[in-house]
C-alpha positions as CSV (number, residue, x, y, z in Angstrom):
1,X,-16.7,73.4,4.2
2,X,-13.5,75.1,5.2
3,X,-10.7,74.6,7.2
4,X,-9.3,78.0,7.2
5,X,-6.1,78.7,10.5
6,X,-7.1,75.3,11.3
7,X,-4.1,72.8,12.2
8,X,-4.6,69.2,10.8
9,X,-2.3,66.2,11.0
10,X,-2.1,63.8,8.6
11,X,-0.1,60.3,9.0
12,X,0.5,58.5,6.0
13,X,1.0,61.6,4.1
14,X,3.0,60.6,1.3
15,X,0.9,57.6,0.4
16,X,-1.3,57.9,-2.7
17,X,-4.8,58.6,-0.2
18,X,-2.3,60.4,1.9
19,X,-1.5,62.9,-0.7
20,X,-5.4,63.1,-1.6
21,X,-6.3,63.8,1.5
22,X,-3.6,66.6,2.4
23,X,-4.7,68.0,-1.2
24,X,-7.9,68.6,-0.3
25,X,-7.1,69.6,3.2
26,X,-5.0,72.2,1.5
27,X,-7.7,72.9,-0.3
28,X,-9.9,74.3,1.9
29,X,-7.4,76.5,3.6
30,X,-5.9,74.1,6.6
31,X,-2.8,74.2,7.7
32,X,-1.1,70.4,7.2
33,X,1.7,68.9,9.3
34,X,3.0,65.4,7.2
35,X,5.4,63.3,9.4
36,X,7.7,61.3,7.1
37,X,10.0,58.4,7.5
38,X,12.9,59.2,5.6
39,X,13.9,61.6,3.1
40,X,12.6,59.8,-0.3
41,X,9.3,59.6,1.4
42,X,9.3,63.8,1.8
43,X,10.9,64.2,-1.9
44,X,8.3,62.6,-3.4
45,X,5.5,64.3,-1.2
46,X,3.3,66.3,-3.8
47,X,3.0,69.2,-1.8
48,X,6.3,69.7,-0.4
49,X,6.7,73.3,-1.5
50,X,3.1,74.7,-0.3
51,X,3.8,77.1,2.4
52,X,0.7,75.3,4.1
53,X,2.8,72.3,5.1
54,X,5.3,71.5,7.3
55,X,7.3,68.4,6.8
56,X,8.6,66.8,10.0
57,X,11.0,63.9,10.1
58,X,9.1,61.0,12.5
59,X,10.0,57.8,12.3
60,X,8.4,54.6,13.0
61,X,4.8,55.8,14.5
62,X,5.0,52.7,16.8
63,X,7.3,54.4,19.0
64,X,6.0,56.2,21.8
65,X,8.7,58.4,22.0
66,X,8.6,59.4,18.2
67,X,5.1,59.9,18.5
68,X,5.0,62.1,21.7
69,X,7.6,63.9,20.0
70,X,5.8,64.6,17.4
71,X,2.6,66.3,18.4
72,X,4.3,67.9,21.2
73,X,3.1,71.8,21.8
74,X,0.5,71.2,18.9
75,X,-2.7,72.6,18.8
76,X,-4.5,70.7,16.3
77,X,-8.4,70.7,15.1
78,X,-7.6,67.2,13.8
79,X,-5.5,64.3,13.4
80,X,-5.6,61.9,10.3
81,X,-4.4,58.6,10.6
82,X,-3.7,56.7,7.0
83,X,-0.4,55.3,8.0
84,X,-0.2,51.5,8.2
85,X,0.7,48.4,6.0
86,X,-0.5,45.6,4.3
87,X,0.5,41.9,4.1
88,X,-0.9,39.0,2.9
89,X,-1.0,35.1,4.3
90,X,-2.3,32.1,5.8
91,X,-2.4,31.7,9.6
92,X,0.2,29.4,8.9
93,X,2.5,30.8,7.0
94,X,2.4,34.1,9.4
95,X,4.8,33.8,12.2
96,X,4.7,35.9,15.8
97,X,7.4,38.6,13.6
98,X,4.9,38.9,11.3
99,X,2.0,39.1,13.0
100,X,3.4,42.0,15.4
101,X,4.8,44.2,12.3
102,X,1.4,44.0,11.5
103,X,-0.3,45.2,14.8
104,X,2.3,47.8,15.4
105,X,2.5,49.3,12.0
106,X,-1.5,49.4,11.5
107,X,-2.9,49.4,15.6
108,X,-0.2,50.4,17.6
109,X,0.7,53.8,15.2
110,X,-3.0,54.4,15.6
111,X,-3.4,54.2,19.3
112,X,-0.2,56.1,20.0
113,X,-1.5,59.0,17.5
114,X,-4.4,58.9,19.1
115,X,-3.5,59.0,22.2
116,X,-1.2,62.2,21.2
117,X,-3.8,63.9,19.3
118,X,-6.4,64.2,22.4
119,X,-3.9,65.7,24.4
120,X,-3.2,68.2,21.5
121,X,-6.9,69.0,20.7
122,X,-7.9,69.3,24.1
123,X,-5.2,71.6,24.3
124,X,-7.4,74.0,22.2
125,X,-10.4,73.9,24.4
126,X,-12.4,74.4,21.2
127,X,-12.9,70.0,20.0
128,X,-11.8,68.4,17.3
129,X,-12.1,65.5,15.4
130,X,-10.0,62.3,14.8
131,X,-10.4,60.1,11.9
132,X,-8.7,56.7,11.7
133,X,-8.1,54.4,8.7
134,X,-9.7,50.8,9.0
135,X,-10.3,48.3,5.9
136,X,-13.6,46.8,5.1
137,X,-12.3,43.3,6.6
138,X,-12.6,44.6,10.1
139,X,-16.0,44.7,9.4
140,X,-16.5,41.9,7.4
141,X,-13.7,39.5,9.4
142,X,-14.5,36.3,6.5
143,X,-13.2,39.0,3.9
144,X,-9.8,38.4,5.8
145,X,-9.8,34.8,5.3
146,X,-5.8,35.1,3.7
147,X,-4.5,38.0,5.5
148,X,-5.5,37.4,8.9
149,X,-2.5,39.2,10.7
150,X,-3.8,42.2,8.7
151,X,-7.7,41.9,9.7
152,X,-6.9,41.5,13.0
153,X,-4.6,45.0,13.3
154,X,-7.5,46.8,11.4
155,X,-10.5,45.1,13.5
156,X,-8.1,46.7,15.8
157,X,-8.0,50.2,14.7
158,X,-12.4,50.0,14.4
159,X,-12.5,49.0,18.2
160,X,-10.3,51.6,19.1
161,X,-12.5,54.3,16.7
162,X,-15.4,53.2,18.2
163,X,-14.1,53.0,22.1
164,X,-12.1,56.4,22.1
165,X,-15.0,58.3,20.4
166,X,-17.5,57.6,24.0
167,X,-14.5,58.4,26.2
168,X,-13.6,61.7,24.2
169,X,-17.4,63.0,22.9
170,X,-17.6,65.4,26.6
171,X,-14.6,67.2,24.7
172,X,-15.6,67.9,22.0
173,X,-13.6,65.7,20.1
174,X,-15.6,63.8,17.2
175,X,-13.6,60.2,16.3
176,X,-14.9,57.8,13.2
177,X,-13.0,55.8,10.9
178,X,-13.4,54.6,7.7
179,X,-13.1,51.3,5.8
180,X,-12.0,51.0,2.4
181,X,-12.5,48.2,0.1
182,X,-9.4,48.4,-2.4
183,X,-8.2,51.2,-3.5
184,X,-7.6,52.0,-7.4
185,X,-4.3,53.0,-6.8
186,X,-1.3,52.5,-9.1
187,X,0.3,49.6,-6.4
188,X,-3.2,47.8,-6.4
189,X,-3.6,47.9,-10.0
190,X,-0.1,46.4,-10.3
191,X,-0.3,43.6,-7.7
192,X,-4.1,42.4,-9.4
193,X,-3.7,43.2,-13.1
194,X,-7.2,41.5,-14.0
195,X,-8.9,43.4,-11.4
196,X,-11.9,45.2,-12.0
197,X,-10.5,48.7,-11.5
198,X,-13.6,50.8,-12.3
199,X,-15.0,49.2,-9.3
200,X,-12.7,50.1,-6.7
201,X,-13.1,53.5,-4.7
202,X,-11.0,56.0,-6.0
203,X,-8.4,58.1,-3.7
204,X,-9.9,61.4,-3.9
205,X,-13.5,59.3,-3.2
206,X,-11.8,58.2,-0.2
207,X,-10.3,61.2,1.1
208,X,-13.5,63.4,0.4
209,X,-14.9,61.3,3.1
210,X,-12.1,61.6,5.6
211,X,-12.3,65.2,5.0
212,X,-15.8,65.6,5.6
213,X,-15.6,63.2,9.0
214,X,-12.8,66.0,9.9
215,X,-14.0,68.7,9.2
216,X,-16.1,71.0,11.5
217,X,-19.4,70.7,9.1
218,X,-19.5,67.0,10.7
219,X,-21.3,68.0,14.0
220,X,-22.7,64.8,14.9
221,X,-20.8,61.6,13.2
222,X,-18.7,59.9,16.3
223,X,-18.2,56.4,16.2
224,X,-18.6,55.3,13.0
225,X,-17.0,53.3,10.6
226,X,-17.9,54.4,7.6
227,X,-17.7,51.9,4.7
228,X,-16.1,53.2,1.6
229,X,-16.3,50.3,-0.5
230,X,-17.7,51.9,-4.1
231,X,-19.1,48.9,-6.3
232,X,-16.6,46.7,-5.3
């Protein structure tokens, strides 16, 4: 698998599966673009200093204008998109403030980047691929029961996956998601200390898969939702 003077853009990049996946992107020779929110979140990047990536200042993702501005005059083999939040509550606890943050940080971002990155890979005329990040309660909506402004963003995010991979396969362009479970990451481990840790999926378990579902060795995956759930 390689991704060598290939153009990948990866939202999200300086989260913990952010960094994993532009590591191994890096790793197989692509080029990485990492849009960042404000200057801590570049400084503390991982890879700030490999002459592979190119840091760009974005904003919030959830703004069309940010986003257009972003990818515009790209020509990108693939777009990654990890960026998104989590919150936690009962239906009645969640007010209409709460419920949008939700949908625009974790379904809106998505579409909009989505929406960009077809017009920059079909830009190419060579395909590409798309890969989205869901969570395993949009598949399994009773697994939300708690944080039900969060399932519905991410059921959200699978819809659109599945949706924009029929209208874009004529292209070229491949589009799957994936759904994690929890992932063992330093924040998770915090907020549920008596957690089961060597169940969760790790971050480079993850990534590997968004890497593969992005990479030009997948040449017939489009629509999926791949669970990534380890023994959890």
């Amino acid at each position: 698998m390689t991704f060598t003077d290939k153009l990948v853009l990866v939202t999200g990049g300086a989260g913990a599966l952010g960094v994993a996946v532009a590591g191994a992107l890096l790793g197989q020779g692509a080029q990485c673009i990492v849009p960042y929110r404000d200057e801590a979140e570049a400084q503390r990047f991982a890879f700030r200093d490999n002459k592979n990536v190119r840091l760009i200042a974005a904003g919030d993702l959830a703004n069309e204008s940010v986003v257009e501005g972003l990818y515009d005059g790209l020509k990108l083999w693939a777009s990654v998109h990890i960026a998104g939040g989590f919150a936690s509550g009962s239906v009645e606890d969640t007010d209409k403030a709460a419920l949008m943050k939700q949908i625009d940080g974790n379904l809106v971002s998505c579409f909009l980047c989505c929406r960009a990155a077809v017009k920059a890979i079909k830009a190419t005329g060579n395909g590409g691929r798309i890969v989205n990040v869901a969570a395993r309660p949009a598949l399994e909506p009773r697994a939300g029961a708690g944080m039900t402004a969060y399932t519905i963003a991410k059921s959200g995010v699978a819809t659109l996956s599945i949706s924009l991979a029929e209208e874009v396969a004529k292209e070229g362009i491949l589009v799957n998601a994936v759904a994690p479970s929890i992932i063992d990451t330093p924040a998770n481990r915090k907020a549920m200390p008596k957690a089961a840790f060597d169940k969760w999926p790790k971050v480079e378990e993850v990534a590997a898969t968004i890497v593969f579902l992005a990479s030009p060795d997948n040449v017939v995956t489009r629509g999926g939702i791949v669970p990534v759930y380890g023994r959890s």
